[in-house]
KOLBANU-895397 format. One record per atom (N, C-alpha, C): residue in one letter; atom name; x, y, z; residue number from 1. Coordinates in pm, 1 decimal. Example, Ala and Ser with C-alpha at 12.3 -4.5 7.8 and 13.67 -1.06 7.14 Angstrom:
<recs>
REC  rest  atom         u         v         w   nr
REC     A     N    1319.0    -569.0     780.0    1
REC     A    CA    1230.0    -450.0     780.0    1
REC     A     C    1320.0    -330.0     780.0    1
REC     S     N    1285.0    -225.0     708.0    2
REC     S    CA    1367.0    -106.0     714.0    2
REC     S     C    1290.0       3.0     787.0    2
</recs>
This chain:
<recs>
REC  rest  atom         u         v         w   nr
REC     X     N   12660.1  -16711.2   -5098.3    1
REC     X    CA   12733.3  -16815.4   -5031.4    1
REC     X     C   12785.9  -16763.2   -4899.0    1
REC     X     N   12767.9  -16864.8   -4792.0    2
REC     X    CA   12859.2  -16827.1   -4690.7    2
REC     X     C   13017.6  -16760.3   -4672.5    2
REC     X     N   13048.5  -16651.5   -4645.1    3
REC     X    CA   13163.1  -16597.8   -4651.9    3
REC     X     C   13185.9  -16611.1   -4498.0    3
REC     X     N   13315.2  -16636.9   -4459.6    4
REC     X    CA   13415.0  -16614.0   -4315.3    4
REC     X     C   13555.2  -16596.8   -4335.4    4
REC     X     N   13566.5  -16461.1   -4282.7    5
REC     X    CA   13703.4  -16435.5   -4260.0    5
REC     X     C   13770.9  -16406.3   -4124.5    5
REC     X     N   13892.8  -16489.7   -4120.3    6
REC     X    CA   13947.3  -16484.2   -3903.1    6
REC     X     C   14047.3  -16328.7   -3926.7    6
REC     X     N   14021.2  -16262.6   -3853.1    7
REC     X    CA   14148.3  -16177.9   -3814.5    7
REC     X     C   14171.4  -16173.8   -3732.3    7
REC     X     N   14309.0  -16098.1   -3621.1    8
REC     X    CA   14362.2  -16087.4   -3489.8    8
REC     X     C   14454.8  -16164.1   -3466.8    8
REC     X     N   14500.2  -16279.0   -3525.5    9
REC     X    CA   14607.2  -16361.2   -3465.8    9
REC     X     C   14718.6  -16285.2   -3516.3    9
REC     X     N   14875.1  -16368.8   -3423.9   10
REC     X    CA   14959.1  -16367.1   -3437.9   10
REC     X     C   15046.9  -16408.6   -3346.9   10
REC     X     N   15144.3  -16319.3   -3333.5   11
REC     X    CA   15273.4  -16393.6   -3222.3   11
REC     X     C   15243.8  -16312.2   -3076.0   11
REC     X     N   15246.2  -16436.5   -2972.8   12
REC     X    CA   15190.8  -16352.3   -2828.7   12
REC     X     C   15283.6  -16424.7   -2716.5   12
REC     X     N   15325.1  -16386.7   -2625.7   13
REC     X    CA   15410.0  -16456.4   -2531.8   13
REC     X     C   15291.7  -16558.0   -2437.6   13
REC     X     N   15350.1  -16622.4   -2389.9   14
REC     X    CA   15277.8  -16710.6   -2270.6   14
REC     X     C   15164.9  -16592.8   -2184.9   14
REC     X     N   15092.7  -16637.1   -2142.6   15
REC     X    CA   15031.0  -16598.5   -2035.9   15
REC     X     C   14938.9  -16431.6   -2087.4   15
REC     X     N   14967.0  -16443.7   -2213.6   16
REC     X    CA   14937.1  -16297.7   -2288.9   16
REC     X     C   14789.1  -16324.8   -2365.5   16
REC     X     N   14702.3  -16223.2   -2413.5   17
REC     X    CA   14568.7  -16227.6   -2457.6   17
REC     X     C   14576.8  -16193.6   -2625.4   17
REC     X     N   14453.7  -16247.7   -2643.6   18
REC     X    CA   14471.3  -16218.3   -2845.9   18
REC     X     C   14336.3  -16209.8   -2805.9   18
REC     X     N   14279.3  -16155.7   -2939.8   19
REC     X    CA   14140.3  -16128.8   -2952.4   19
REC     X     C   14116.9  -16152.2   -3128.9   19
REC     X     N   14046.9  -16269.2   -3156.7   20
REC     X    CA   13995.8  -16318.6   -3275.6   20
REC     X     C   13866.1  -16270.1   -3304.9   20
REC     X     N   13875.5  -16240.9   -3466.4   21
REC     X    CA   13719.0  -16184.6   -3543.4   21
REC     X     C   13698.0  -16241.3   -3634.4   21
REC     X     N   13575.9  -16267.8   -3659.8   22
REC     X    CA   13508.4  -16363.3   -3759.6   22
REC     X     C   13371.4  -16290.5   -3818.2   22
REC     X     N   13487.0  -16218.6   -3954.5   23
REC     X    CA   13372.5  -16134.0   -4022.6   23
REC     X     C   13283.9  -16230.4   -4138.8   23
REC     X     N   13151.9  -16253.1   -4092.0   24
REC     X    CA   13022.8  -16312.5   -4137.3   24
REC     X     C   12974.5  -16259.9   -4277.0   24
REC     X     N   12936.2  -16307.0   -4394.9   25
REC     X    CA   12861.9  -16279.3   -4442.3   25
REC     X     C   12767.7  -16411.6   -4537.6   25
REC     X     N   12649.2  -16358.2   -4616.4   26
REC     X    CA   12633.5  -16474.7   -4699.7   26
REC     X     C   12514.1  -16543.1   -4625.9   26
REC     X     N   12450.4  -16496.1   -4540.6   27
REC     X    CA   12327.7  -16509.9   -4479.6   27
REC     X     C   12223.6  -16422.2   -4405.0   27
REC     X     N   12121.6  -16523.1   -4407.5   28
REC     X    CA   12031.6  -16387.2   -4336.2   28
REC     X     C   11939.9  -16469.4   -4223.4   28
REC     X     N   11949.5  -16597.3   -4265.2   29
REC     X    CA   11858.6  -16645.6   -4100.0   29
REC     X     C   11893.9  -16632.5   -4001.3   29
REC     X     N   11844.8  -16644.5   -3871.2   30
REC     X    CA   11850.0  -16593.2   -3743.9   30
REC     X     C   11942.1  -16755.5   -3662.7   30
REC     X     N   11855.2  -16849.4   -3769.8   31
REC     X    CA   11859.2  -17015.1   -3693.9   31
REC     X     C   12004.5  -17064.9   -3727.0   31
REC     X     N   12129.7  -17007.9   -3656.5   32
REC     X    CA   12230.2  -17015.7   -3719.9   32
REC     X     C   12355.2  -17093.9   -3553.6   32
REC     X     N   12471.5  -17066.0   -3586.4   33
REC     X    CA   12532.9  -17107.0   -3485.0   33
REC     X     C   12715.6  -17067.0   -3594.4   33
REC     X     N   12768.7  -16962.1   -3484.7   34
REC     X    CA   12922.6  -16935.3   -3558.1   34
REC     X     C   13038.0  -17068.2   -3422.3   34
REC     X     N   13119.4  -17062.8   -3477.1   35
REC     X    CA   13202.7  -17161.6   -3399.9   35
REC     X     C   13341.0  -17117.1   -3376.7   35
REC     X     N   13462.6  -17154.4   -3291.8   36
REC     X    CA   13546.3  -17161.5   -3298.0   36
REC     X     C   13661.5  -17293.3   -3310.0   36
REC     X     N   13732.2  -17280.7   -3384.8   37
REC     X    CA   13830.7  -17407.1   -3370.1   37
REC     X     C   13934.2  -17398.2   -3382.7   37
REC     X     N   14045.0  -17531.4   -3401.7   38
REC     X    CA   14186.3  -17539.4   -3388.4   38
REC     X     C   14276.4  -17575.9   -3459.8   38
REC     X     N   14348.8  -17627.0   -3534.2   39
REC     X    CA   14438.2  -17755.4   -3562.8   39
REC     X     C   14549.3  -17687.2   -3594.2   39
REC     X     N   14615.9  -17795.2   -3526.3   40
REC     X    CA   14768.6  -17796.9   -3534.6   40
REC     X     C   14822.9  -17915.6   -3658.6   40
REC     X     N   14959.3  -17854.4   -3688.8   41
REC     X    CA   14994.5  -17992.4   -3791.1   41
REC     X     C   15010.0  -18125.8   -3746.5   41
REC     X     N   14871.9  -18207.2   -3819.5   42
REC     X    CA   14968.2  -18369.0   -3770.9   42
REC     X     C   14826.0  -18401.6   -3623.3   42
REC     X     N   14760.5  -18275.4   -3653.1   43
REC     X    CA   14652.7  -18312.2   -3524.7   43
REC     X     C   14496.4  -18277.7   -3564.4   43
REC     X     N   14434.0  -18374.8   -3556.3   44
REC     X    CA   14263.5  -18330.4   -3526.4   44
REC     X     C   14210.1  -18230.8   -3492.0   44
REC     X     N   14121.8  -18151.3   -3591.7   45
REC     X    CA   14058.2  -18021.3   -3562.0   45
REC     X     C   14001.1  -18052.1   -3424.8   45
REC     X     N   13974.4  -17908.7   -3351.9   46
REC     X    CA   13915.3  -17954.6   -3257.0   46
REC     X     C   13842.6  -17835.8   -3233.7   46
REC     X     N   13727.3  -17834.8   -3151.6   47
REC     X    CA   13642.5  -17758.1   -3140.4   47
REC     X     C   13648.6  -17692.6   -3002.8   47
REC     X     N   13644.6  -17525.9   -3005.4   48
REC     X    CA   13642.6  -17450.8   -2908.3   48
REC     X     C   13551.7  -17381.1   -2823.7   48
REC     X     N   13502.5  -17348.9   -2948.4   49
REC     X    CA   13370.8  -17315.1   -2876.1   49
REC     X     C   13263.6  -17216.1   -2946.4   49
REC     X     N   13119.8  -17217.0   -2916.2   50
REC     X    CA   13037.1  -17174.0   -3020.1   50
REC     X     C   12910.5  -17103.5   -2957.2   50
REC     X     N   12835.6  -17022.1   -3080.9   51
REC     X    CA   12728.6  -16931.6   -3018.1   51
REC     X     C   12637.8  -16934.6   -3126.7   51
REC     X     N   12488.7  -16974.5   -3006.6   52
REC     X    CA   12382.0  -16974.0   -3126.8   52
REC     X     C   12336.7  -16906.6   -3124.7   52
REC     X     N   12308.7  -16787.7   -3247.7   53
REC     X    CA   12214.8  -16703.5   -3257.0   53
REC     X     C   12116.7  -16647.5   -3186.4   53
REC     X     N   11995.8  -16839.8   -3238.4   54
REC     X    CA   11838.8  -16780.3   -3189.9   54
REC     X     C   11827.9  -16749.9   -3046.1   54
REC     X     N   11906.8  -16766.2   -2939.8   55
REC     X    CA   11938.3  -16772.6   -2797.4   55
REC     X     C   12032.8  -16733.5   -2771.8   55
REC     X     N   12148.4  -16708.4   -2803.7   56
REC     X    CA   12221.8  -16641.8   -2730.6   56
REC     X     C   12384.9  -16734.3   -2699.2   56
REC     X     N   12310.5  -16878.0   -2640.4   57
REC     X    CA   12344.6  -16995.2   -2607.5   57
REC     X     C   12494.0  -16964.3   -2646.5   57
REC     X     N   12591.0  -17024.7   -2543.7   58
REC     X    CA   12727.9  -17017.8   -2569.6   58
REC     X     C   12776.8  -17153.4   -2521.7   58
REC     X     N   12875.2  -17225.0   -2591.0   59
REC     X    CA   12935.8  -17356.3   -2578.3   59
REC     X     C   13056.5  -17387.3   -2543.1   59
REC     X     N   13171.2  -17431.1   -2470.4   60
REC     X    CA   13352.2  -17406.9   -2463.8   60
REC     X     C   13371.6  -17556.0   -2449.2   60
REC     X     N   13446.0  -17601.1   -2479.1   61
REC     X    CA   13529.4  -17684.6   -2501.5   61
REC     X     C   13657.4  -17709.0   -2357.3   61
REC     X     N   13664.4  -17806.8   -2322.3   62
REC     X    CA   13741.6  -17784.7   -2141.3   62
REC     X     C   13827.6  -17708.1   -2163.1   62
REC     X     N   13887.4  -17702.8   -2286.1   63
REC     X    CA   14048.9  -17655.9   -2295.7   63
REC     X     C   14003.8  -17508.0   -2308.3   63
REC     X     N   13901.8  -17450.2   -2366.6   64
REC     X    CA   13881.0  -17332.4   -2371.1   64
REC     X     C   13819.1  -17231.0   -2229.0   64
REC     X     N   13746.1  -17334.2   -2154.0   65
REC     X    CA   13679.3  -17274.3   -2008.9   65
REC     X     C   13761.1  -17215.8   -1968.9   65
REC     X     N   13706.9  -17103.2   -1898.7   66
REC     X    CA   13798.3  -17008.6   -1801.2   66
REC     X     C   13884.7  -16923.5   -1871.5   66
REC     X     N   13879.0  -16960.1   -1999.3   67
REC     X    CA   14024.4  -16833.3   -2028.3   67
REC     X     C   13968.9  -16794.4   -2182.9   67
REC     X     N   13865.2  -16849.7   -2239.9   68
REC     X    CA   13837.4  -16823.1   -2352.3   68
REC     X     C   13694.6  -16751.0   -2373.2   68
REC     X     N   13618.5  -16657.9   -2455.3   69
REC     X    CA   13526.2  -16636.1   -2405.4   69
REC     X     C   13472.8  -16577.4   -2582.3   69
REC     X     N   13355.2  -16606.3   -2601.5   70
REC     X    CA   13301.3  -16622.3   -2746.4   70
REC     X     C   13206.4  -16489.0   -2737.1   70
REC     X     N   13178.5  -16413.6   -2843.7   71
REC     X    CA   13057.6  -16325.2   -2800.0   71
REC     X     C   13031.2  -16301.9   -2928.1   71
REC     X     N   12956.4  -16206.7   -2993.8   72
REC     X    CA   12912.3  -16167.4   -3171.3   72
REC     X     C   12828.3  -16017.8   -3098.0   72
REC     X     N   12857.9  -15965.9   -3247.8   73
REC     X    CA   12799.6  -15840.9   -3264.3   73
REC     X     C   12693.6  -15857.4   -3396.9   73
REC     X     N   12593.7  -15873.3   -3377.5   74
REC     X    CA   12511.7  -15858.9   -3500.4   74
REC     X     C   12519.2  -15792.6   -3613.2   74
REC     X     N   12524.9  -15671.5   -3545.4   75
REC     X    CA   12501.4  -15520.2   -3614.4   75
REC     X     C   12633.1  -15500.3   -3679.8   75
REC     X     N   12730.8  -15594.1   -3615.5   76
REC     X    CA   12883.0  -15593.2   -3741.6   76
REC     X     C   12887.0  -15718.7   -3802.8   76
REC     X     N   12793.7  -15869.1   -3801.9   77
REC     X    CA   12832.1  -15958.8   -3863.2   77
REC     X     C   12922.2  -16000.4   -3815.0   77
REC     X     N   12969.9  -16007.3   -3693.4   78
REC     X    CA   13123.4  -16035.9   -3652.4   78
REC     X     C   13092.3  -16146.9   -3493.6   78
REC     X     N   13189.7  -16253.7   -3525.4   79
REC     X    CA   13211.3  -16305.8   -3397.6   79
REC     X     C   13357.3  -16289.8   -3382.5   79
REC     X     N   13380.3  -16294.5   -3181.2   80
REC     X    CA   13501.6  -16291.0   -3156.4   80
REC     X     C   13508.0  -16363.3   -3103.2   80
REC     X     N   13653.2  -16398.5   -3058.6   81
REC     X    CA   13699.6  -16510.1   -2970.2   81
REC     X     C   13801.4  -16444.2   -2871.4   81
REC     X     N   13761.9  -16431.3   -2749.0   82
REC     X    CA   13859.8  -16344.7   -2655.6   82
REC     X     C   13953.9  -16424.9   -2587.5   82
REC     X     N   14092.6  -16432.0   -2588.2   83
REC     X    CA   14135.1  -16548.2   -2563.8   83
REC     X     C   14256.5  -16516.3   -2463.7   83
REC     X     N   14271.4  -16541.1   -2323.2   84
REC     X    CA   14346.1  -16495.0   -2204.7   84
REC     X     C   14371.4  -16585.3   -2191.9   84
REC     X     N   14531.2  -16545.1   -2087.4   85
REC     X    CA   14652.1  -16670.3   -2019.9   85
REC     X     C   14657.5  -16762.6   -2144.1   85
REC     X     N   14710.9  -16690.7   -2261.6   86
REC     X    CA   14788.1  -16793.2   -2326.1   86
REC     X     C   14854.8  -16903.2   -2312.6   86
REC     X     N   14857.5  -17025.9   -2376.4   87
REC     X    CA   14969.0  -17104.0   -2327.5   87
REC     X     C   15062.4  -17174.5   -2481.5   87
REC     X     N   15179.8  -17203.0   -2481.0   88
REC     X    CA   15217.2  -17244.4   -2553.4   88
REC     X     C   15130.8  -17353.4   -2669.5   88
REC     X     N   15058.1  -17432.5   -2593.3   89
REC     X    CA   14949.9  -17542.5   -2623.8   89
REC     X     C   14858.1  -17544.1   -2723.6   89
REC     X     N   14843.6  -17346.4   -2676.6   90
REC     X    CA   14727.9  -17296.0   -2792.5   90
REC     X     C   14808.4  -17269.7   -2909.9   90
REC     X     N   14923.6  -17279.3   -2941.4   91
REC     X    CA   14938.7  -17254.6   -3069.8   91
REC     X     C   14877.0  -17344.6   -3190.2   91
REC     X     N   14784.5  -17264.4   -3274.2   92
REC     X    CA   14760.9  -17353.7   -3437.1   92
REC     X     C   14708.0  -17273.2   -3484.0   92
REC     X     N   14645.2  -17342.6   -3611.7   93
REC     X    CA   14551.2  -17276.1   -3698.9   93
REC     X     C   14430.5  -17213.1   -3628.4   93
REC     X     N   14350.0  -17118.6   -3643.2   94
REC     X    CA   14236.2  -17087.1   -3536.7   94
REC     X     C   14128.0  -17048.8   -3713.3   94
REC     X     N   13998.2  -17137.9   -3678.8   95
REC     X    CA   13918.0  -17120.1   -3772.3   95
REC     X     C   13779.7  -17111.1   -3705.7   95
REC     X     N   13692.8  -17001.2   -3792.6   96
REC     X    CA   13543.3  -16991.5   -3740.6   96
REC     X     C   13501.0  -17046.7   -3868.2   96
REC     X     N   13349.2  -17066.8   -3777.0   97
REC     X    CA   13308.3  -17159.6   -3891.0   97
REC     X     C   13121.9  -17155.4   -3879.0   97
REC     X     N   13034.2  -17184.2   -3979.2   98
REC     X    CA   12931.9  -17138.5   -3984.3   98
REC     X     C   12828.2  -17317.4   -3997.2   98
REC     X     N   12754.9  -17294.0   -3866.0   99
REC     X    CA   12675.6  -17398.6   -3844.5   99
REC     X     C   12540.0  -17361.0   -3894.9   99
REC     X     N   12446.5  -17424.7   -4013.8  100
REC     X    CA   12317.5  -17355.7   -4068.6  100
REC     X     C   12211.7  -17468.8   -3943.9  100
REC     X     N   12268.2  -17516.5   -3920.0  101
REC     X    CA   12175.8  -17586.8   -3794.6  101
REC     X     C   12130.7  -17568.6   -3697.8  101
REC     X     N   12236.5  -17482.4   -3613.6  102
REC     X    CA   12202.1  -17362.1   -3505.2  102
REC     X     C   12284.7  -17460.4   -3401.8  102
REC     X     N   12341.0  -17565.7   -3428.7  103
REC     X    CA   12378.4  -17682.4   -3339.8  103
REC     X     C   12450.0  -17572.1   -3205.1  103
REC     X     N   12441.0  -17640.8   -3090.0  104
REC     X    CA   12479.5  -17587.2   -2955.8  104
REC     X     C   12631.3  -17578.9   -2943.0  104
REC     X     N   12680.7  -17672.4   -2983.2  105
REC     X    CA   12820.5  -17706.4   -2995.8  105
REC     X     C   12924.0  -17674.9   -3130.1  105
REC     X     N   12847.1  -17621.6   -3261.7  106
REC     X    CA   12845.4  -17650.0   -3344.8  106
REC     X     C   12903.3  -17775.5   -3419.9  106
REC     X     N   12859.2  -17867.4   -3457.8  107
REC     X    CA   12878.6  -18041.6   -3493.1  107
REC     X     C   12845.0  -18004.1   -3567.5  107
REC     X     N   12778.5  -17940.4   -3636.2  108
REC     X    CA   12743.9  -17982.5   -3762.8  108
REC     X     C   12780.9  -17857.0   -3875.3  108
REC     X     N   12916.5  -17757.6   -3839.1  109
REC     X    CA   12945.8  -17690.9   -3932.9  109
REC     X     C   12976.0  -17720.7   -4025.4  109
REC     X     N   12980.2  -17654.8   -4138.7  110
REC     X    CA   12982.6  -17690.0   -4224.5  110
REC     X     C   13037.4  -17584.7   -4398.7  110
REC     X     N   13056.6  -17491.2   -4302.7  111
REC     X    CA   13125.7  -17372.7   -4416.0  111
REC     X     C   13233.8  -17316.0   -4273.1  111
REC     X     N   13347.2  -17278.3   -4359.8  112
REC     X    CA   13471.8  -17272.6   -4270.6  112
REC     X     C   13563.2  -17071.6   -4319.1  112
REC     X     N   13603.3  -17064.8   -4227.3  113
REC     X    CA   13720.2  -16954.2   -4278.5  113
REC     X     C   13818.8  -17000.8   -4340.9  113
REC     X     N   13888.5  -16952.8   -4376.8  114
REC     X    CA   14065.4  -16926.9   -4411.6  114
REC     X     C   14144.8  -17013.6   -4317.2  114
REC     X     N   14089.8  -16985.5   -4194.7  115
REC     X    CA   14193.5  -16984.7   -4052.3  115
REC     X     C   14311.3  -16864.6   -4078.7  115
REC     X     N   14388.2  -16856.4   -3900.5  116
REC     X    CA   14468.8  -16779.7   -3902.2  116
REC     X     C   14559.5  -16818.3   -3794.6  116
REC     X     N   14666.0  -16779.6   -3787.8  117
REC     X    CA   14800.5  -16852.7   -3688.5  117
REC     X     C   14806.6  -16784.9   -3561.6  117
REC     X     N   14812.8  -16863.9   -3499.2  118
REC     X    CA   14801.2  -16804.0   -3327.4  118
REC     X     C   14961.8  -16874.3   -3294.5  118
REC     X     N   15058.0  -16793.1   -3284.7  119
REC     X    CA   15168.2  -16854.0   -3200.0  119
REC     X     C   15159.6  -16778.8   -3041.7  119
REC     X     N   15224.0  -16862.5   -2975.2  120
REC     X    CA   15219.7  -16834.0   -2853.4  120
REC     X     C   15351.8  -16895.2   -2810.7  120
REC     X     N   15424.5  -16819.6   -2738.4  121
REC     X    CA   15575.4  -16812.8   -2755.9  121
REC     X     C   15604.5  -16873.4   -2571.9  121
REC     X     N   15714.3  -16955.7   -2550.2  122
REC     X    CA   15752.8  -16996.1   -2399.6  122
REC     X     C   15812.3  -16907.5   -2378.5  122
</recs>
């Protein structure tokens, strides 16, 4: 079965960087796509941004452009989420998530992490 686990969050001041990991397991095709996302209480997941495998292909979300930046290591099973100039805004749940579709955006994930808490402090 698909396994995902987020690590790296926690408490960060404004304008400060976190760096999220999304340790993979539970597959072996190539035709895949890992994701990043959001939710806050009381609000709609929302999608950050994602990387497909068979290409390389990387996806962001407006809110994520410019300050967010997705990459994976194969050889560790691991995606990250590099995440600069914090803003209060970004605080929520932060979840990766495993698309078997390879989707560009990932839309069509469909196995999820834990999530993990990103505060970001004024």
């Amino acid at each position: 079965e698909v396994h995902l686990v987020e690590s790296g969050g926690g408490l960060v001041q404004a304008g400060g960087s976190l760096t999220l990991s999304c340790a993979t397991s539970g597959f072996t095709f190539d035709d895949y796509a890992i994701g990043w996302f959001r939710q806050d209480p009381g609000k709609e997941r929302e999608g950050l941004s994602c990387i497909r495998n068979v290409d390389g292909n990387t996806w962001y979300a407006d809110s994520a452009k410019g300050r967010f930046t997705i990459s994976s290591d194969n050889a560790k099973n691991t995606v990250y989420l590099q995440m600069n100039i914090l803003r209060p805004e970004d605080t929520a749940i932060y979840y990766c998530a495993y698309d078997a579709y390879g989707s560009s955006d990932c839309e069509m994930a469909g196995s999820w992490g834990q999530g993990i808490q990103v505060t970001v402090s004024s």
